[in-house]
C-alpha positions, 0 to 999 in steps of 0.5 A, a space after each residue: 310388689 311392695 316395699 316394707 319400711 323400717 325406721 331405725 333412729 341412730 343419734 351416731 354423727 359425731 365422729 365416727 360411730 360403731 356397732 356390732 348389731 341391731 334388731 328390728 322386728 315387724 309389727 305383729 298384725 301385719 299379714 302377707 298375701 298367699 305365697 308371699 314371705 314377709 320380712 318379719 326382722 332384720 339384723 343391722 351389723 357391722 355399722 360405720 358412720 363418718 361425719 365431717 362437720 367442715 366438709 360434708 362430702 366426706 360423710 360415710 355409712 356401710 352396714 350389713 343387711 340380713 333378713 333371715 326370712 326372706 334370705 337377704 343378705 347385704 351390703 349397704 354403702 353411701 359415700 360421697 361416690 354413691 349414687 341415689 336410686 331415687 330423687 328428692 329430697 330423702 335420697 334413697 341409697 341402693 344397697 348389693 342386693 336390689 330389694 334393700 335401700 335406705 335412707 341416711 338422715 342427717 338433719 332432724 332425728 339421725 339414723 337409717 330408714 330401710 326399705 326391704 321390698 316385700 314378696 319382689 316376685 310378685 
């Protein structure tokens, strides 16, 4: 199993943020092993961000997950009730489907780093 990772920067902690979609696609020159589909893109819709400057608890992000490719289709969530699927310092947060997770920035650049496992069967 192996795991593609998408950065997706999004300048979205002021307030509350929304949007309808966004597209990535994978670099070309990027190949699979045989018999393994590759996440070629992903839709992001339906994105909610809540920042509160005074009480950082409270900071939200939900998202739809959709990889025609490999047939995800998702819901992403972390609030302050979620729990992370990885230690460290850049928590992974665990989306419905198990083969998607992300990673919520809030220091640095801003946005959503998605991780989609690539070929799970394998």
């Amino acid at each position: 199993m192996r795991s593609v990772t998408y950065s997706l920067a999004l300048g979205l902690l002021a307030g509350v943020a929304t949007s309808k979609t966004f597209k990535y696609a994978i670099p070309a020159g990027t190949k699979a092993t045989e018999g393994c589909t590759l996440p070629g893109e992903f839709e992001i819709s339906d994105l909610t961000v809540f920042t509160d400057n005074v009480d950082n608890t409270k900071n939200m992000a939900s998202f739809h997950f959709t990889d025609v490719d490999t047939g995800i289709d998702t819901f992403c969530q972390r609030n302050s009730t979620s729990k992370s699927a990885s230690p460290g310092t850049a928590q992974r947060w665990p989306c419905d489907n198990p083969n998607v997770e992300f990673i919520y920035q809030t220091s640095g650049i801003p946005g959503l780093t998605l991780i989609e496992k690539a070929c799970p069967e394998k």
